[in-house]
PyMOL Python script that loads the backbone (N, CA, C, O; Angstrom):
from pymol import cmd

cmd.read_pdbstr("""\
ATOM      1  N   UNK A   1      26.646 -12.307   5.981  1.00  0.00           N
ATOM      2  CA  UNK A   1      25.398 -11.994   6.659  1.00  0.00           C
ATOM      3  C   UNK A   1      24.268 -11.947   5.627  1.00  0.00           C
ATOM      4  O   UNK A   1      24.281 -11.436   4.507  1.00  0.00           O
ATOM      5  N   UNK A   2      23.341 -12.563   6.227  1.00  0.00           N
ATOM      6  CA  UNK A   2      22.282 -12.516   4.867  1.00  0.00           C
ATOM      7  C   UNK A   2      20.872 -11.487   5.196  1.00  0.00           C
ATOM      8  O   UNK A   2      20.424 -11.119   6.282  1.00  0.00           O
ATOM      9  N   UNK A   3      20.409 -11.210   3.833  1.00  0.00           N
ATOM     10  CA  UNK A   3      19.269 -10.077   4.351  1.00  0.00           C
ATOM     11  C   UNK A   3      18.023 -10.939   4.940  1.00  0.00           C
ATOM     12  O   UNK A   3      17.500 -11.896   4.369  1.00  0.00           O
ATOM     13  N   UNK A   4      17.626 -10.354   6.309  1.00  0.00           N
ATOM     14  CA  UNK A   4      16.571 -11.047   6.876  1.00  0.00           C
ATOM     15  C   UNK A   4      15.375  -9.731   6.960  1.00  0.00           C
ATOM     16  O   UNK A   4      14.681  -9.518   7.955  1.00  0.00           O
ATOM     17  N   UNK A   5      15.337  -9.091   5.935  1.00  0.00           N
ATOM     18  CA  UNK A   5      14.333  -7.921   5.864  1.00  0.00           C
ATOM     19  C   UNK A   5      12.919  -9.023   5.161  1.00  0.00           C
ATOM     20  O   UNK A   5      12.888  -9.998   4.410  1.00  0.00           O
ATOM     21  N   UNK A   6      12.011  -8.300   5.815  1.00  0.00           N
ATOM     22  CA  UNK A   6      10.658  -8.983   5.693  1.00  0.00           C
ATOM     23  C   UNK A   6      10.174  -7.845   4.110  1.00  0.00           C
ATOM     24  O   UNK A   6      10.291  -6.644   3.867  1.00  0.00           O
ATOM     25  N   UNK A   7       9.780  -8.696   3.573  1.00  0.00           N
ATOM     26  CA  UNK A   7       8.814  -7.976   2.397  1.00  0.00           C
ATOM     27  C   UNK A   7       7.702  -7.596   2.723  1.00  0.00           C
ATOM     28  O   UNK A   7       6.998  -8.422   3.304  1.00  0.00           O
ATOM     29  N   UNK A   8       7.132  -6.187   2.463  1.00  0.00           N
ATOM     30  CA  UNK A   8       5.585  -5.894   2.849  1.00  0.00           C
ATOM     31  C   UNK A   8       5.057  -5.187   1.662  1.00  0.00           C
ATOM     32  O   UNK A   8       5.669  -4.242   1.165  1.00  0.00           O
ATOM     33  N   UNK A   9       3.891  -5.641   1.183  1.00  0.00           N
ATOM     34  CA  UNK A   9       3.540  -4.253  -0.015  1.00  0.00           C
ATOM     35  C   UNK A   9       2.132  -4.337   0.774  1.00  0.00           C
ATOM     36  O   UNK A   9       1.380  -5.139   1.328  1.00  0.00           O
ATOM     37  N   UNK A  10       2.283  -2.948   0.446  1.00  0.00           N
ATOM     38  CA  UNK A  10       0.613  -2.235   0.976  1.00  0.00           C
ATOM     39  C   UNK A  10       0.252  -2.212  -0.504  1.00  0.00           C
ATOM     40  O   UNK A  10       1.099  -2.149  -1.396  1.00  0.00           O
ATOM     41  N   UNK A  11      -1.297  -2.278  -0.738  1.00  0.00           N
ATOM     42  CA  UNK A  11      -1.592  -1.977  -2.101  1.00  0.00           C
ATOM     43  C   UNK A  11      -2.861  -0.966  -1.925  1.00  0.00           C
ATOM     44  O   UNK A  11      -3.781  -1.329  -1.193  1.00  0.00           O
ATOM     45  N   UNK A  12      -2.928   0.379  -2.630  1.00  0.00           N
ATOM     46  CA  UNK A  12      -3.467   1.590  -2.600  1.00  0.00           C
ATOM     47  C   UNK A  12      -4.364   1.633  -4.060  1.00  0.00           C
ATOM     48  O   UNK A  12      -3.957   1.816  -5.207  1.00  0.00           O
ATOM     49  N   UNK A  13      -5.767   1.387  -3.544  1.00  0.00           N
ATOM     50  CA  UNK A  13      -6.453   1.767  -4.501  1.00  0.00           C
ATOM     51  C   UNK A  13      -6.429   2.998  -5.055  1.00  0.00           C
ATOM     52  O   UNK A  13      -5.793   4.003  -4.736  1.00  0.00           O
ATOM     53  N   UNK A  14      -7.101   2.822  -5.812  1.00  0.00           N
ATOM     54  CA  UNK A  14      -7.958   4.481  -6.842  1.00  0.00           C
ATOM     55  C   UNK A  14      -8.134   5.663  -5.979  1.00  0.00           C
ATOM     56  O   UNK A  14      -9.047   5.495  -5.171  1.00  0.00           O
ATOM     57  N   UNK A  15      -7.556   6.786  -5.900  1.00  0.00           N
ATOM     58  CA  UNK A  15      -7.970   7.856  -4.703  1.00  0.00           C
ATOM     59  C   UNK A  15      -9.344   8.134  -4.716  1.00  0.00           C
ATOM     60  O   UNK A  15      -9.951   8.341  -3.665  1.00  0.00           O
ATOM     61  N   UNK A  16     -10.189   8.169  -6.428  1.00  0.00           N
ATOM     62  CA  UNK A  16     -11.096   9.202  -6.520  1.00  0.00           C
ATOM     63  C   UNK A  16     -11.290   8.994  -8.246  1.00  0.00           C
ATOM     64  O   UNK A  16     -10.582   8.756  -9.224  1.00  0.00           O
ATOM     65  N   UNK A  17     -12.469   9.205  -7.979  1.00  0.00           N
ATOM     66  CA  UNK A  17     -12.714   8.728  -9.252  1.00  0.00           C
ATOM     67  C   UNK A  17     -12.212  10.313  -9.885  1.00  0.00           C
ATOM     68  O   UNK A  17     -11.893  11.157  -9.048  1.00  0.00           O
ATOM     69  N   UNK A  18     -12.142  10.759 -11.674  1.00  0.00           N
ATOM     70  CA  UNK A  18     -11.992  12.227 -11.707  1.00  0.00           C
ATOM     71  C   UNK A  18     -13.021  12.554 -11.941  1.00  0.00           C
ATOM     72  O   UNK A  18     -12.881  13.628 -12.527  1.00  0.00           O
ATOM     73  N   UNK A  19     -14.468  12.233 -11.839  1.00  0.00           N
ATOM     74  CA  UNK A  19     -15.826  13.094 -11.985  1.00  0.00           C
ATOM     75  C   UNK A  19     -16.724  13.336 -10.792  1.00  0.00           C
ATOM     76  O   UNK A  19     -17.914  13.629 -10.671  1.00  0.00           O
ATOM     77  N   UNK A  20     -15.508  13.059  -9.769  1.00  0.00           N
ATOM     78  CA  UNK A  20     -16.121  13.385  -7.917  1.00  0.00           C
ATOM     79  C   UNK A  20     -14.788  14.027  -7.423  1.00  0.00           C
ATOM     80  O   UNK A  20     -14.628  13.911  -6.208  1.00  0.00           O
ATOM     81  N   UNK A  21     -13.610  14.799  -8.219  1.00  0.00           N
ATOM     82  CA  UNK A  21     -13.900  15.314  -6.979  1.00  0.00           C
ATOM     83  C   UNK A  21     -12.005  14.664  -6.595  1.00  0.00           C
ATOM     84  O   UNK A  21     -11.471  13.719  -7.175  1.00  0.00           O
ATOM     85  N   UNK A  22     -11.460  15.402  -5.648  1.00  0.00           N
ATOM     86  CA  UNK A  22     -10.443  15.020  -4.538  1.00  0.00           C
ATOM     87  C   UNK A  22     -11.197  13.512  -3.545  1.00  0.00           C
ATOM     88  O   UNK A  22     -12.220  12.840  -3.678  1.00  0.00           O
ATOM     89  N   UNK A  23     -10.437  13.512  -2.907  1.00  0.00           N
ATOM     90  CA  UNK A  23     -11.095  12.381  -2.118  1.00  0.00           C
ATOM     91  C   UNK A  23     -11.957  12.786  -0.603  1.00  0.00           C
ATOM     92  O   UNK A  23     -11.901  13.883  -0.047  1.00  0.00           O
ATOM     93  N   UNK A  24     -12.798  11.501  -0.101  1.00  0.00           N
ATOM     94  CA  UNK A  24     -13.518  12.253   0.792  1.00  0.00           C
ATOM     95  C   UNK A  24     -12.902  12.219   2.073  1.00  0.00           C
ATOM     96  O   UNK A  24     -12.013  11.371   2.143  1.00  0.00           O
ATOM     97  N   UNK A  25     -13.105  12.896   3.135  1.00  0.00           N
ATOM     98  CA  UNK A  25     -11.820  13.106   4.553  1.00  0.00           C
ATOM     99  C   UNK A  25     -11.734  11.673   4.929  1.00  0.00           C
ATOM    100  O   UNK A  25     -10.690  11.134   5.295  1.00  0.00           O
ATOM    101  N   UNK A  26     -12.919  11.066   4.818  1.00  0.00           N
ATOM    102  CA  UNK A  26     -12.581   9.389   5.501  1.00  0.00           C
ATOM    103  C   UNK A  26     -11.293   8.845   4.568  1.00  0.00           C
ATOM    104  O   UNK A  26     -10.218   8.375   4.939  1.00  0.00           O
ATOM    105  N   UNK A  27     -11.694   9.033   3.525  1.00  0.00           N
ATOM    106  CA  UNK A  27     -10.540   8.098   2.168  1.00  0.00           C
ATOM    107  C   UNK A  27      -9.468   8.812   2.643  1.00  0.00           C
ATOM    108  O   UNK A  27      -8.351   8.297   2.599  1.00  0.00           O
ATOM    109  N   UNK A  28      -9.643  10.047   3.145  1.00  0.00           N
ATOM    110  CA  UNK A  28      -7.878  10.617   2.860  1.00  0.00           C
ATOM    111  C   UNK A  28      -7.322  10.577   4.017  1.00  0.00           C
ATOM    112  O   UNK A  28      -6.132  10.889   4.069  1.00  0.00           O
ATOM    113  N   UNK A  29      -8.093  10.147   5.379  1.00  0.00           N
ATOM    114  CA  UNK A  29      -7.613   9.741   6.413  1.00  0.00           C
ATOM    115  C   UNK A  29      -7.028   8.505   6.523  1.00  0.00           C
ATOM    116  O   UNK A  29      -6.095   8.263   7.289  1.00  0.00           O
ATOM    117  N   UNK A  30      -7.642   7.565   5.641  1.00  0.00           N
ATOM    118  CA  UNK A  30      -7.131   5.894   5.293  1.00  0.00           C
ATOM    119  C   UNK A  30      -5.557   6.104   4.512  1.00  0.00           C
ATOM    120  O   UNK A  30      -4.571   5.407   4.749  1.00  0.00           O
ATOM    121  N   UNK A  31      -5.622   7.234   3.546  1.00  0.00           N
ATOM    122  CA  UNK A  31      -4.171   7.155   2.616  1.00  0.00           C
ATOM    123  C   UNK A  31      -3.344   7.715   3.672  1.00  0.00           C
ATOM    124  O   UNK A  31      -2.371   7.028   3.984  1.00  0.00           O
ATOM    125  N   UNK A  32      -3.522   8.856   4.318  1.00  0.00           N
ATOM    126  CA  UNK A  32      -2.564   9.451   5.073  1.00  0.00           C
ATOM    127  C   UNK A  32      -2.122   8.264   6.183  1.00  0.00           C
ATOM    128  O   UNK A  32      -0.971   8.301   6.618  1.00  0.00           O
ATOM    129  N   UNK A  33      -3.156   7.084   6.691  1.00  0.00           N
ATOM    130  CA  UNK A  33      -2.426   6.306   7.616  1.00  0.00           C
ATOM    131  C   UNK A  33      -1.724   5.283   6.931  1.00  0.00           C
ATOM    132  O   UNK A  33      -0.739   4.813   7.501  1.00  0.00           O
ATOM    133  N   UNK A  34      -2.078   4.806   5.702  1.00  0.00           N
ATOM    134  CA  UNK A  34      -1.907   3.486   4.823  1.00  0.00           C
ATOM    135  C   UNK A  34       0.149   4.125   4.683  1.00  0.00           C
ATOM    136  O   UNK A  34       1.097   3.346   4.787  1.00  0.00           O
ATOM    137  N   UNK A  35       0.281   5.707   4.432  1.00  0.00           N
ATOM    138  CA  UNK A  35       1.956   6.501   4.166  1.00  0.00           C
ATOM    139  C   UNK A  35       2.461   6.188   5.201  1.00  0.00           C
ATOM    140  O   UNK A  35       3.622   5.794   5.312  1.00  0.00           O
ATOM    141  N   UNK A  36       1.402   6.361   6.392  1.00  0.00           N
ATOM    142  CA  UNK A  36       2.279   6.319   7.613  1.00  0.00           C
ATOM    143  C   UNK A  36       2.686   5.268   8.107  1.00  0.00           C
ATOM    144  O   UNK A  36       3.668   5.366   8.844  1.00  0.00           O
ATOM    145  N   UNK A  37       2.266   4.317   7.950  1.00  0.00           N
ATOM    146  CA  UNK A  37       2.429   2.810   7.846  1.00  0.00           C
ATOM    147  C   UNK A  37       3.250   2.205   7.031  1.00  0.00           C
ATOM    148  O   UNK A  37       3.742   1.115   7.322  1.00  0.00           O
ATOM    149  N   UNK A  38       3.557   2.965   5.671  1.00  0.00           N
ATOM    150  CA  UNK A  38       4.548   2.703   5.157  1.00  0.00           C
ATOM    151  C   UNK A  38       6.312   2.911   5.431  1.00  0.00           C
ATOM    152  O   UNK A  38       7.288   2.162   5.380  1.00  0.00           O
ATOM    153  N   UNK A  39       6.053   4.519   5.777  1.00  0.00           N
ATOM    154  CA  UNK A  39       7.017   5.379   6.753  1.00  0.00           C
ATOM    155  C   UNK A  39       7.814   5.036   7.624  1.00  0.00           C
ATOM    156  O   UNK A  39       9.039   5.094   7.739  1.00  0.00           O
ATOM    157  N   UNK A  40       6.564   4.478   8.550  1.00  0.00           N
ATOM    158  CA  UNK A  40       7.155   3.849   9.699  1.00  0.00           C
ATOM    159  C   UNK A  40       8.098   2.409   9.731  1.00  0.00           C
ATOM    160  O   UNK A  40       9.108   2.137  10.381  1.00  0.00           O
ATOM    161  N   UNK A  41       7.280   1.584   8.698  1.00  0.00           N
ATOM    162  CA  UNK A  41       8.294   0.248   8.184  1.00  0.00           C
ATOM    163  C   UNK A  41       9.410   0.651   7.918  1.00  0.00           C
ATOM    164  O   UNK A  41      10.438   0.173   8.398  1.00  0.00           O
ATOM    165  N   UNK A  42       9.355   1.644   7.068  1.00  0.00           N
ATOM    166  CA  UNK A  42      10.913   1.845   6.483  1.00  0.00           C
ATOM    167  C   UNK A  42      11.522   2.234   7.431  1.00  0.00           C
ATOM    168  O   UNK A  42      12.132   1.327   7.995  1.00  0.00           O
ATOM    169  N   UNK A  43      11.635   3.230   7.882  1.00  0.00           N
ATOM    170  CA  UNK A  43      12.382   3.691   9.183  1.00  0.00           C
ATOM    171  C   UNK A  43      12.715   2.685  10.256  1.00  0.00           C
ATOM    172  O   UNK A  43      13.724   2.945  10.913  1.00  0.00           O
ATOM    173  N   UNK A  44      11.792   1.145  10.676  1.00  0.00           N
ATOM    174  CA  UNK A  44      12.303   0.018  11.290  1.00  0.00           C
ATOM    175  C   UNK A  44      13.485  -0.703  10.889  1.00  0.00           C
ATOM    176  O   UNK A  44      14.090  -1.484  11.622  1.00  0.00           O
ATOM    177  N   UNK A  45      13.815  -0.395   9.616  1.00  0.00           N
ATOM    178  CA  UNK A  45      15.037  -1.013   9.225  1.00  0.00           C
ATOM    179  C   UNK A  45      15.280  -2.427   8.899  1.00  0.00           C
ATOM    180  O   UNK A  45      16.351  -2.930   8.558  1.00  0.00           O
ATOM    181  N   UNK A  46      13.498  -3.318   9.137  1.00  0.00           N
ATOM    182  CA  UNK A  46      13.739  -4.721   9.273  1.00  0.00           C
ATOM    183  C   UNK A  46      12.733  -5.155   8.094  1.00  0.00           C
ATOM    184  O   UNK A  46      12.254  -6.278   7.938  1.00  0.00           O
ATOM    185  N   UNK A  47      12.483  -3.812   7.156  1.00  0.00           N
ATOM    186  CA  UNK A  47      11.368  -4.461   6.421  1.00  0.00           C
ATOM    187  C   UNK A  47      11.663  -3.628   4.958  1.00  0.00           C
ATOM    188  O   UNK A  47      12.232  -2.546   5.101  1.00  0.00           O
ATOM    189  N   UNK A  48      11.334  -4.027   3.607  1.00  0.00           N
ATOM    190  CA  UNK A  48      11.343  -3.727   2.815  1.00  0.00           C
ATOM    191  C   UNK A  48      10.225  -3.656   1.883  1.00  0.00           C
ATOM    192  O   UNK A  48       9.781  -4.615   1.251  1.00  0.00           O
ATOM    193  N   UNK A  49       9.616  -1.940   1.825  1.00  0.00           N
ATOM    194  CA  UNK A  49       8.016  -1.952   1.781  1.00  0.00           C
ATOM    195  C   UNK A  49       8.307  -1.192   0.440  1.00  0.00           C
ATOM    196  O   UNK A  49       9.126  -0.373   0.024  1.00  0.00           O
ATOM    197  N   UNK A  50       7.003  -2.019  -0.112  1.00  0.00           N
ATOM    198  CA  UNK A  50       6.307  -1.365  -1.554  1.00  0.00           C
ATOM    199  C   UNK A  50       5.041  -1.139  -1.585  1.00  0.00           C
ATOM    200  O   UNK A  50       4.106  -1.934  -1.498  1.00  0.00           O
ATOM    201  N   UNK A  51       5.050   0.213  -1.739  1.00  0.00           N
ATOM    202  CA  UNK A  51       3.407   0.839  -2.124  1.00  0.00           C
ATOM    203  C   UNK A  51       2.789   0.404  -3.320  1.00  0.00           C
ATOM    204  O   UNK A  51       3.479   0.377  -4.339  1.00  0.00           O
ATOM    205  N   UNK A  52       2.006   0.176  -3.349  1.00  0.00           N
ATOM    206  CA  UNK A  52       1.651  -0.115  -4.915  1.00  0.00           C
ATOM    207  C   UNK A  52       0.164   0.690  -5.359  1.00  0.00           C
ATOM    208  O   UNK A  52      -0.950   0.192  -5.203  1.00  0.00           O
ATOM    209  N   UNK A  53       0.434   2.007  -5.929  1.00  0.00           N
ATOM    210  CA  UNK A  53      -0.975   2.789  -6.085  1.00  0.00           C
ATOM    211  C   UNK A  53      -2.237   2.124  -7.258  1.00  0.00           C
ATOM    212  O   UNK A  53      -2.274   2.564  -8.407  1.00  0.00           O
ATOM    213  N   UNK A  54      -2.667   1.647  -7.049  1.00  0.00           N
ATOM    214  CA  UNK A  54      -3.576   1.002  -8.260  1.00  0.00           C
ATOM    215  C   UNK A  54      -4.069   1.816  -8.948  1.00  0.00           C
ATOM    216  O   UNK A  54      -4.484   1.374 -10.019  1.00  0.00           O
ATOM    217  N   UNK A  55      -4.180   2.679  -8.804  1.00  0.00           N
ATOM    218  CA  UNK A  55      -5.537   4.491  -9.352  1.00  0.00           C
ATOM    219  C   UNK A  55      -4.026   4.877 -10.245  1.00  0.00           C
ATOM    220  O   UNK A  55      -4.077   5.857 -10.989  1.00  0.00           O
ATOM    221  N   UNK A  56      -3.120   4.338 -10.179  1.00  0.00           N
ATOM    222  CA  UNK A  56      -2.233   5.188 -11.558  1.00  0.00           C
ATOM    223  C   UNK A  56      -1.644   4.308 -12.378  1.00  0.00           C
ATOM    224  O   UNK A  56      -1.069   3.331 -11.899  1.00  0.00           O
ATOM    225  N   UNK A  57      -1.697   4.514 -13.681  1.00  0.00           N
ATOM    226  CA  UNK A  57      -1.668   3.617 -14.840  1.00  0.00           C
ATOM    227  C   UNK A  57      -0.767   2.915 -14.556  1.00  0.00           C
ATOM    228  O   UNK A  57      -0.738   1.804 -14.027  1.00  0.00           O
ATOM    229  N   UNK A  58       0.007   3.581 -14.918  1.00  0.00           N
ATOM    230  CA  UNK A  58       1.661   2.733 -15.013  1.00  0.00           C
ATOM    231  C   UNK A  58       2.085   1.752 -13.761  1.00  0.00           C
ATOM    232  O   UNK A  58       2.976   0.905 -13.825  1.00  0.00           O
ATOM    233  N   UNK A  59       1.386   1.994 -12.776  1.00  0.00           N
ATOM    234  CA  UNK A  59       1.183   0.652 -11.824  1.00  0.00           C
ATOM    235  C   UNK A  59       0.505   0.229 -11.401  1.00  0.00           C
ATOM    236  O   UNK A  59       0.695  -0.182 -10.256  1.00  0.00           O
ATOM    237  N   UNK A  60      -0.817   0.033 -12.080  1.00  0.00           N
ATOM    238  CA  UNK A  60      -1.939  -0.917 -12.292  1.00  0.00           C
ATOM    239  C   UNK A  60      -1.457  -2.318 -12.343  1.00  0.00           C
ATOM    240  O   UNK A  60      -1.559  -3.212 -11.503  1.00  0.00           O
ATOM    241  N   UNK A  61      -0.852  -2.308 -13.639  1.00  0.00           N
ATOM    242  CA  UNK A  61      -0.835  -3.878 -14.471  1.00  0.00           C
ATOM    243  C   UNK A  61      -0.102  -4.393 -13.180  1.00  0.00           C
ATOM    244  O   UNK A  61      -0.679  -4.995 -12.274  1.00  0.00           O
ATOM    245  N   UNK A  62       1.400  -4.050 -13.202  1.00  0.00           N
ATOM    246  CA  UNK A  62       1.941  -4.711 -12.252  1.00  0.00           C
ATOM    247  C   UNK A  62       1.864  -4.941 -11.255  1.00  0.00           C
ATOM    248  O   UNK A  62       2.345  -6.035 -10.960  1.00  0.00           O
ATOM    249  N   UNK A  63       1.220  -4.091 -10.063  1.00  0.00           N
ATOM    250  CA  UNK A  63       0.544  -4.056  -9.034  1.00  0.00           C
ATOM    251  C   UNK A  63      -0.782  -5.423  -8.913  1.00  0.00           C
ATOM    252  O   UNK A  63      -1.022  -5.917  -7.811  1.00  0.00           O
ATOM    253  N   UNK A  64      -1.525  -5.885 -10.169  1.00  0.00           N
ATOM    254  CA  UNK A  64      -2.588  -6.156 -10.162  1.00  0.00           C
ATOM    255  C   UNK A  64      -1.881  -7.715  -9.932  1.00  0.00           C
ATOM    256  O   UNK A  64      -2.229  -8.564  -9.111  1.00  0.00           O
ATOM    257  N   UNK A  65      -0.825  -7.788 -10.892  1.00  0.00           N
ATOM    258  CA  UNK A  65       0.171  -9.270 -11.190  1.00  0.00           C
ATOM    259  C   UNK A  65       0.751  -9.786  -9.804  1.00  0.00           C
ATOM    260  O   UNK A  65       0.815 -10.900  -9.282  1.00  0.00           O
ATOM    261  N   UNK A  66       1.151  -8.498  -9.423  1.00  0.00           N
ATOM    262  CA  UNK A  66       1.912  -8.736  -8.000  1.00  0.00           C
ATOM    263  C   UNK A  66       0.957  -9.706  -6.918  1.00  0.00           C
ATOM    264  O   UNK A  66       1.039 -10.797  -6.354  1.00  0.00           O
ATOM    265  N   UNK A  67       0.070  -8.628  -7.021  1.00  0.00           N
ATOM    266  CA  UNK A  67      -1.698  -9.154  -5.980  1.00  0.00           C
ATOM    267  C   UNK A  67      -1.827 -10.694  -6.674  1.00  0.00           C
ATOM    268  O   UNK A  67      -1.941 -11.589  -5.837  1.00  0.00           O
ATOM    269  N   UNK A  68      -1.824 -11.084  -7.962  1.00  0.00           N
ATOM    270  CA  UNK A  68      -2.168 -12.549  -7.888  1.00  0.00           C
ATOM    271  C   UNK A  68      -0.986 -13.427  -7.823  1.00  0.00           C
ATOM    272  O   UNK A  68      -1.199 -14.639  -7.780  1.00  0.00           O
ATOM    273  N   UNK A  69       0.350 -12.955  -7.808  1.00  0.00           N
ATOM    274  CA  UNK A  69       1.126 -13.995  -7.528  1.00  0.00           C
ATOM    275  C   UNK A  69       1.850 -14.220  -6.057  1.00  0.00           C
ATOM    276  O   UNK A  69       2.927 -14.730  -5.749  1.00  0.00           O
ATOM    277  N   UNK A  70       0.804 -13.624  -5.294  1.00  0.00           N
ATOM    278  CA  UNK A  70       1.511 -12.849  -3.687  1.00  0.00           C
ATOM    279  C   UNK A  70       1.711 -14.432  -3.357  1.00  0.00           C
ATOM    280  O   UNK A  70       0.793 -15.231  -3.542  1.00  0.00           O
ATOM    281  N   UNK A  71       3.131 -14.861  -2.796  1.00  0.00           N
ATOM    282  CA  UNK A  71       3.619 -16.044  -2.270  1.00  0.00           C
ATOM    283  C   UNK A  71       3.427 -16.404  -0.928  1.00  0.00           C
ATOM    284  O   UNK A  71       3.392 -17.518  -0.405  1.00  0.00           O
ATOM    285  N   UNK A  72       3.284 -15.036  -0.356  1.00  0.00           N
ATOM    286  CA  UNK A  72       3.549 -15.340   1.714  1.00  0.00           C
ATOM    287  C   UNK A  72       2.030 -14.752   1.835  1.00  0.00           C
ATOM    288  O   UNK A  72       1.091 -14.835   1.043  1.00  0.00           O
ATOM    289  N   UNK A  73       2.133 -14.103   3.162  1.00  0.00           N
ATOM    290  CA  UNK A  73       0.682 -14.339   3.868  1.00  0.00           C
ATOM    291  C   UNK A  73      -0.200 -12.925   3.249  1.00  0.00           C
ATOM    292  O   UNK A  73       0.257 -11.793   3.402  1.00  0.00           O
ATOM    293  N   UNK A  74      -1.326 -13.152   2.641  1.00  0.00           N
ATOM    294  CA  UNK A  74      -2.094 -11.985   2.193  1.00  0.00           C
ATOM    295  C   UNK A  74      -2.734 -11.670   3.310  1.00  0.00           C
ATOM    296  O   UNK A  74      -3.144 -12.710   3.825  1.00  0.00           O
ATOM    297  N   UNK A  75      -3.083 -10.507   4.080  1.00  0.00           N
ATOM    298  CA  UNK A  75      -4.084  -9.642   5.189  1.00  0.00           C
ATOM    299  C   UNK A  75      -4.794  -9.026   4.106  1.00  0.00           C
ATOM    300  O   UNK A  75      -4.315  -8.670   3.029  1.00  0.00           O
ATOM    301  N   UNK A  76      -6.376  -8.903   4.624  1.00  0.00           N
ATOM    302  CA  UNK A  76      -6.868  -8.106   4.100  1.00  0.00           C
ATOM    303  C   UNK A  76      -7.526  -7.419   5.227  1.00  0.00           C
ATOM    304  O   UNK A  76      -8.234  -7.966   6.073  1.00  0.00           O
ATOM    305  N   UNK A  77      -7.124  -5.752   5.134  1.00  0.00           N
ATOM    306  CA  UNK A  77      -7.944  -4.823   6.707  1.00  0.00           C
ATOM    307  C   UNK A  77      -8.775  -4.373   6.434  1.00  0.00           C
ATOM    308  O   UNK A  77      -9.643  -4.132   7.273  1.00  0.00           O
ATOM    309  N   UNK A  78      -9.000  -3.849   4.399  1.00  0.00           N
ATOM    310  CA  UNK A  78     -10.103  -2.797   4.465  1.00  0.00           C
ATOM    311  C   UNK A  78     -10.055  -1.733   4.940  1.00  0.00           C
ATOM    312  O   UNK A  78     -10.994  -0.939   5.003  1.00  0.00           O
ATOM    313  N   UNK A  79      -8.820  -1.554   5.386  1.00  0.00           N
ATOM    314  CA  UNK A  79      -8.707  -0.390   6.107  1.00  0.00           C
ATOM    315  C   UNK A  79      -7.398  -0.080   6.543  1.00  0.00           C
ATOM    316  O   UNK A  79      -6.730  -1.099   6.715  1.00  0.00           O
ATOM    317  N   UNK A  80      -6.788   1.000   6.787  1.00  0.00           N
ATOM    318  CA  UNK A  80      -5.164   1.146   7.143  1.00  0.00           C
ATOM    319  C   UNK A  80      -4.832   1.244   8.473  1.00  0.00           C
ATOM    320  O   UNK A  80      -5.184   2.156   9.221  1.00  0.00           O
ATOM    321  N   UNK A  81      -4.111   0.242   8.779  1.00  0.00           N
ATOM    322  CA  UNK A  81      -3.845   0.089  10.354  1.00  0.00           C
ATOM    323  C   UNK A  81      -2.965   1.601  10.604  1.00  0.00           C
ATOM    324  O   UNK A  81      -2.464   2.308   9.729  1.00  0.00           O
ATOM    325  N   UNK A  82      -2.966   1.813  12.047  1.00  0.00           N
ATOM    326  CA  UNK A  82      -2.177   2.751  12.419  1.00  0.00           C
ATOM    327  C   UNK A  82      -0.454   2.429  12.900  1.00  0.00           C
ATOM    328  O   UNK A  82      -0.306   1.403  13.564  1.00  0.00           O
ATOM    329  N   UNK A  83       0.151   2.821  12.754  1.00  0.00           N
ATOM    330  CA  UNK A  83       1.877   2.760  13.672  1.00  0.00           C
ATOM    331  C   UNK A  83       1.562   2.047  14.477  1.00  0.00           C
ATOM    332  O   UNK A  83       2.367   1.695  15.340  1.00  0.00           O
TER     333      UNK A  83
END
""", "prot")
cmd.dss("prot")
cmd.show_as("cartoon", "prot")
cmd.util.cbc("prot")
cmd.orient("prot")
């Protein structure tokens, strides 16, 4: 049987810059749906999802590499869909 799980990476900007501050309720309403969206993939069982936070070092670079070598279909929402 072969794996027919779909690849998805969400990619998660910068929360906040650190000289403003936590983030503002709109931004943190976008991350809290961008998790839930992640959440929910996983729990479908038919998809194999990677977050990719850009705002933290250590997965910047690769995250950034990932974004230019993306093979299948790029969406861009601007925004985090809901469930």
């Amino acid at each position: 049987m072969t794996d027919t799980r779909r690849r998805v990476e969400i990619f998660i900007g910068p929360i906040a810059c650190s000289c403003a501050g936590g983030p503002s309720p709109a931004r943190q309403e976008k991350l809290t749906r961008a998790l839930a969206l992640k959440n929910a993939l996983e729990k479908d069982g038919r998809f194999d999802v990677r977050a990719w936070r850009l705002g933290e070092d250590e997965e910047y670079e690769e995250g950034i590499r990932a974004l230019r070598t993306v093979d299948g279909k790029l969406e861009y929402l601007g925004d985090a869909p809901t469930t």
